[in-house]
C-alpha beads as a LAMMPS data file, in Angstrom:
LAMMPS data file: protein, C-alpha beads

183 atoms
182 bonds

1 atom types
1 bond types

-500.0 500.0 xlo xhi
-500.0 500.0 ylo yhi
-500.0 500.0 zlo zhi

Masses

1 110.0

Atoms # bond

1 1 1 -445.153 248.970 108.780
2 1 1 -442.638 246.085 108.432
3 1 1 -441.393 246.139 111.883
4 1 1 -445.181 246.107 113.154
5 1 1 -446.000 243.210 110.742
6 1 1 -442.747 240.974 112.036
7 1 1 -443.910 241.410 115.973
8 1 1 -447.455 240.508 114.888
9 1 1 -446.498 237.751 113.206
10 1 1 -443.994 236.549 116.055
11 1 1 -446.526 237.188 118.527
12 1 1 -448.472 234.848 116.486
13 1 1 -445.670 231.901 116.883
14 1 1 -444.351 233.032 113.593
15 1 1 -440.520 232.079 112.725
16 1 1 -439.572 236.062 111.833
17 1 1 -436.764 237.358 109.743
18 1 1 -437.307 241.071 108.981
19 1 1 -434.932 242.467 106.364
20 1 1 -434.500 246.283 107.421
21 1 1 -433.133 249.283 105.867
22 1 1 -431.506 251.960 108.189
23 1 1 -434.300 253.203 110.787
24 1 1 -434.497 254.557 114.175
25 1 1 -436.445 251.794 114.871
26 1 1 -435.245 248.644 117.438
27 1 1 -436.613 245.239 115.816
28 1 1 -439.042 243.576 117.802
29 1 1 -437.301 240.702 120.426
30 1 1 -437.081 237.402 119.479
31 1 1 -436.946 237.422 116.025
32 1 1 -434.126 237.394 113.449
33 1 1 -433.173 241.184 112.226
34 1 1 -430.830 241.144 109.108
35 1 1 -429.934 245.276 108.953
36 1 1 -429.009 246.218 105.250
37 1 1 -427.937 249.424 103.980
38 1 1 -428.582 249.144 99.846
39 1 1 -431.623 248.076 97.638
40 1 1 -428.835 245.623 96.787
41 1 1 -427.809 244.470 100.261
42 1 1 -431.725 243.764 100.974
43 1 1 -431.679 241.774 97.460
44 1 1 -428.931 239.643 98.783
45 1 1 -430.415 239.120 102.164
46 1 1 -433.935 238.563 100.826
47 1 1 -433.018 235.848 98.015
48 1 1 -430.312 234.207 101.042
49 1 1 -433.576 233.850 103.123
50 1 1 -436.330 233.049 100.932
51 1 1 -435.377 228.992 100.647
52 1 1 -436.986 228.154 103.793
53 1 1 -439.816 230.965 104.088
54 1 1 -443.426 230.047 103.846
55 1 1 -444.661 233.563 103.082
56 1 1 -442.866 236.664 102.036
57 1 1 -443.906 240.245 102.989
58 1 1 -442.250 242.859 101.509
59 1 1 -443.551 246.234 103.476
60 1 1 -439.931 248.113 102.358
61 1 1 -440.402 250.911 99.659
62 1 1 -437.193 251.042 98.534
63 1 1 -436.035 253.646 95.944
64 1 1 -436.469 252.586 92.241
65 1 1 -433.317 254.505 91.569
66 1 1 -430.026 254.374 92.840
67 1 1 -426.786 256.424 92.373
68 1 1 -424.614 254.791 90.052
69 1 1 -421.434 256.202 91.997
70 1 1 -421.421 255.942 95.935
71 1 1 -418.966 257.699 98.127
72 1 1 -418.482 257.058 101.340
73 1 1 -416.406 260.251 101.473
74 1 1 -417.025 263.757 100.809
75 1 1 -416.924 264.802 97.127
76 1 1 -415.823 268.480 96.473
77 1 1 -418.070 270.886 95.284
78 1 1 -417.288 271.832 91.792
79 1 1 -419.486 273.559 89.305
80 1 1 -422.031 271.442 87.041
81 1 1 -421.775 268.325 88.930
82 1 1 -424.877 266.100 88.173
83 1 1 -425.382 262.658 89.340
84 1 1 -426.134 259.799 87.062
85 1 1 -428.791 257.056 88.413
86 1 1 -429.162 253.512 87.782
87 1 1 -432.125 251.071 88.255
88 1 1 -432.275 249.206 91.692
89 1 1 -433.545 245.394 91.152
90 1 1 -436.684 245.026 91.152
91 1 1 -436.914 242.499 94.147
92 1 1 -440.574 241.437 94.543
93 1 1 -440.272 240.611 90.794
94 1 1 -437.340 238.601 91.263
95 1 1 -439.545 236.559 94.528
96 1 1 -442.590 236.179 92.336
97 1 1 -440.343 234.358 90.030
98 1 1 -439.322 232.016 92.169
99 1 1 -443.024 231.938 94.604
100 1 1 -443.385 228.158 94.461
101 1 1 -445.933 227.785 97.330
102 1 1 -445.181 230.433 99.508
103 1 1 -447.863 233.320 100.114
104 1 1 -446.405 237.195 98.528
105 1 1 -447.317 239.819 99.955
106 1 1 -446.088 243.134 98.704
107 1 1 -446.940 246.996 98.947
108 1 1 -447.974 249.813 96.549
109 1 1 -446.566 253.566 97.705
110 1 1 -448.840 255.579 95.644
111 1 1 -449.532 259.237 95.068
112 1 1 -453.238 259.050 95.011
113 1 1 -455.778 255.827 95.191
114 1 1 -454.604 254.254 91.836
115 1 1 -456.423 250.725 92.069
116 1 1 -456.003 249.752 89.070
117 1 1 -451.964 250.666 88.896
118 1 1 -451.872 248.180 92.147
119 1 1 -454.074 245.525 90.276
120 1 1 -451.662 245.447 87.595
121 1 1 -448.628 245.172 89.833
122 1 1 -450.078 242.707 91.901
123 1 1 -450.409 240.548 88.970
124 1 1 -447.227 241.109 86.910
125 1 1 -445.539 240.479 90.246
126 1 1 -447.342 237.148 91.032
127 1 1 -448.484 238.228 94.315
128 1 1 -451.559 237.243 96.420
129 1 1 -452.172 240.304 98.515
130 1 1 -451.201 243.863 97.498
131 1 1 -451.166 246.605 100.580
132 1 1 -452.039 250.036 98.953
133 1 1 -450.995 252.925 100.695
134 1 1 -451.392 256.767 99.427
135 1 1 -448.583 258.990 100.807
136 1 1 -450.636 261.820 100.648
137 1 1 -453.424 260.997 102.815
138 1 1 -452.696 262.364 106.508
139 1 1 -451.684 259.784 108.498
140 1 1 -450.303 257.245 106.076
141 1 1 -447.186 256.436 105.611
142 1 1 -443.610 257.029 107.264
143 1 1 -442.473 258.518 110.321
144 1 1 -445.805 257.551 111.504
145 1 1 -447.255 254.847 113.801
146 1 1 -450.530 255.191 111.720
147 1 1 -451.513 253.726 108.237
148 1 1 -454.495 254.087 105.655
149 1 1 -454.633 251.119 103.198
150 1 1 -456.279 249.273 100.783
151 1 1 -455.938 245.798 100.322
152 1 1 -456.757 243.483 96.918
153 1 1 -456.449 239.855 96.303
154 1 1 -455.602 238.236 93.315
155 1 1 -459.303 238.200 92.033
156 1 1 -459.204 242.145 92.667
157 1 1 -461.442 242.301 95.471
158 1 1 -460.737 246.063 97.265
159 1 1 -460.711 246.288 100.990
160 1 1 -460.368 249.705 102.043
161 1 1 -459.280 250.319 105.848
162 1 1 -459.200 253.548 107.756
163 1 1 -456.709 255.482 109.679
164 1 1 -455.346 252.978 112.505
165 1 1 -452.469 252.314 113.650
166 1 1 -449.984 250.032 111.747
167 1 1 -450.152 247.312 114.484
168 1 1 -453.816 246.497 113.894
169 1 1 -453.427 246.818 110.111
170 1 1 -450.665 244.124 110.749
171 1 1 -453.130 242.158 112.243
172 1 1 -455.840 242.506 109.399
173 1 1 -453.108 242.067 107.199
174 1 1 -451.794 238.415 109.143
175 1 1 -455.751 237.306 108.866
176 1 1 -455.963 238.490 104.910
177 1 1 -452.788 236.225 104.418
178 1 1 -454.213 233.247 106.589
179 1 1 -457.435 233.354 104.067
180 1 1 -455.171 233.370 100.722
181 1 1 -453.512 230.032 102.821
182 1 1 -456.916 228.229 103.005
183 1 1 -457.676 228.948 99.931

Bonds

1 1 1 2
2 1 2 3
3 1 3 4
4 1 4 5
5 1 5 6
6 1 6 7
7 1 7 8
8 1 8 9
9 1 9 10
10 1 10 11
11 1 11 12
12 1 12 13
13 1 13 14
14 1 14 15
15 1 15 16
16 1 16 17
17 1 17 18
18 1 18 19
19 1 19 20
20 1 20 21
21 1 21 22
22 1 22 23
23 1 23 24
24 1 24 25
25 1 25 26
26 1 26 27
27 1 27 28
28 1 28 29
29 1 29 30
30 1 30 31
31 1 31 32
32 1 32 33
33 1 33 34
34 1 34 35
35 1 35 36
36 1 36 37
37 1 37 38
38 1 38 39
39 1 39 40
40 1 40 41
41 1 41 42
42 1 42 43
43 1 43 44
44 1 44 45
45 1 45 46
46 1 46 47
47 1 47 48
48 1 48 49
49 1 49 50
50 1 50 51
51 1 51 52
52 1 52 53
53 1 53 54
54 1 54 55
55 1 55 56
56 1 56 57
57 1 57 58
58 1 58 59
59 1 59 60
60 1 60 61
61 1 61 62
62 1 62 63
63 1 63 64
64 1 64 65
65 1 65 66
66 1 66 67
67 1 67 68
68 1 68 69
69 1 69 70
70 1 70 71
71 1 71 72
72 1 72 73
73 1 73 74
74 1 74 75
75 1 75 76
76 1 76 77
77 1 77 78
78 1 78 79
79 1 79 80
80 1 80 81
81 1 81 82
82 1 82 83
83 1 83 84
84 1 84 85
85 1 85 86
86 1 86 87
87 1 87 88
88 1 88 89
89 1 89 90
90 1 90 91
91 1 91 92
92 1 92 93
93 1 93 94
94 1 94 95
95 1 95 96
96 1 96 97
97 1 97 98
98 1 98 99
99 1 99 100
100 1 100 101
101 1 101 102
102 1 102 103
103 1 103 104
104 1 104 105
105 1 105 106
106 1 106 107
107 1 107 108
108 1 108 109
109 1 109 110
110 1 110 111
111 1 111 112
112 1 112 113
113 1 113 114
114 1 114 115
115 1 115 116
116 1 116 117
117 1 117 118
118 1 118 119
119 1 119 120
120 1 120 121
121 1 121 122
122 1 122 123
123 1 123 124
124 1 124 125
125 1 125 126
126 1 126 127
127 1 127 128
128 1 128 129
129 1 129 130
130 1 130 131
131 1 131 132
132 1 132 133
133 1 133 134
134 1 134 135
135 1 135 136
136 1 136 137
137 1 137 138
138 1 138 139
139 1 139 140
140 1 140 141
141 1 141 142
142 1 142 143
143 1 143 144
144 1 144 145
145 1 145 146
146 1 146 147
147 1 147 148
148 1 148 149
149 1 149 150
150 1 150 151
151 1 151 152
152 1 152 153
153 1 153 154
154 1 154 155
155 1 155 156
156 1 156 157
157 1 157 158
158 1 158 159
159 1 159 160
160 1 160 161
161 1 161 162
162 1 162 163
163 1 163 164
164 1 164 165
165 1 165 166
166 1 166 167
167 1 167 168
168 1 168 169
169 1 169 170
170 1 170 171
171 1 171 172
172 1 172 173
173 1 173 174
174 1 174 175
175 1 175 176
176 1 176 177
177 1 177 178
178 1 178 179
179 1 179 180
180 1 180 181
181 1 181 182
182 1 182 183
């Protein structure tokens, strides 16, 4: 979904930097691609960009969880091993913080059409459009070039959109955030 919202918006005339996580994915040409590997990595590269952005849209859905111990080698199998896990940074929070005038844009990854779950994050996150996606509808999601979503504004206004492929949601979604502008 965040690769199809950075070419709409370039195609647009948009100035693009899209902040990626390991995909199979090639970014669209002509804009800036920072790759990152960690929800830490995207933190960094988010908060190094976000001076001289007009609008933020954050389409990742990184893990809230993290291992607190990475290897980059093989550990040996031994009996009883467990893996402790530490919170990732909340990064939208951390942007809403600091929103000044710029337009937020974020995403809720739900199991099942929880509206009022992605009401309450839109607000506590100080956004003005939330994307809701359920994971279990067919069709949504990842690994996909299709999306179901629901879209609120700050005054919790519902816009639900059918199955269609991310590209035009990335368009309705462009529009949506040209509104919250005029406003």
């Amino acid at each position: 979904m965040g690769f199809a919202i950075a070419g709409a918006a370039f195609r647009r005339g948009a100035e693009v930097t899209l902040i990626s996580g390991p995909t199979a994915l090639k970014p669209p040409k002509g804009i800036s691609f920072v790759p990152v590997e960690r929800a830490v990595d995207m933190e960094k590269a988010v908060f190094k960009n976000l001076p001289g952005s007009t609008a933020v849209i954050m389409a990742a859905a990184i893990s809230d969880f993290a291992p607190s111990v990475v290897s980059r080698t093989k550990m040996p199998g031994t009996k009883g091993m467990s893996v402790n896990l530490r919170k990732t940074p909340d990064i939208l929070l951390g942007i809403g913080k600091k929103k000044g005038s710029r337009i937020i844009i974020g995403f809720a990854l739900e199991i099942g059409r929880d509206l009022k779950k992605a009401k309450e994050k839109l607000k506590s996150k100080n956004m003005d459009l939330i994307v809701m996606n359920d994971i279990t509808q067919k069709g949504a999601g990842f690994d996909v070039d299709t999306n179901i979503v629901t879209i609120i504004d700050r005054k919790g206004e519902a816009a639900d959109y059918p199955l269609m492929k991310k590209s035009e949601i990335a368009d309705i979604l462009l529009d949506r955030m040209l509104e919250v502008k005029k406003v």
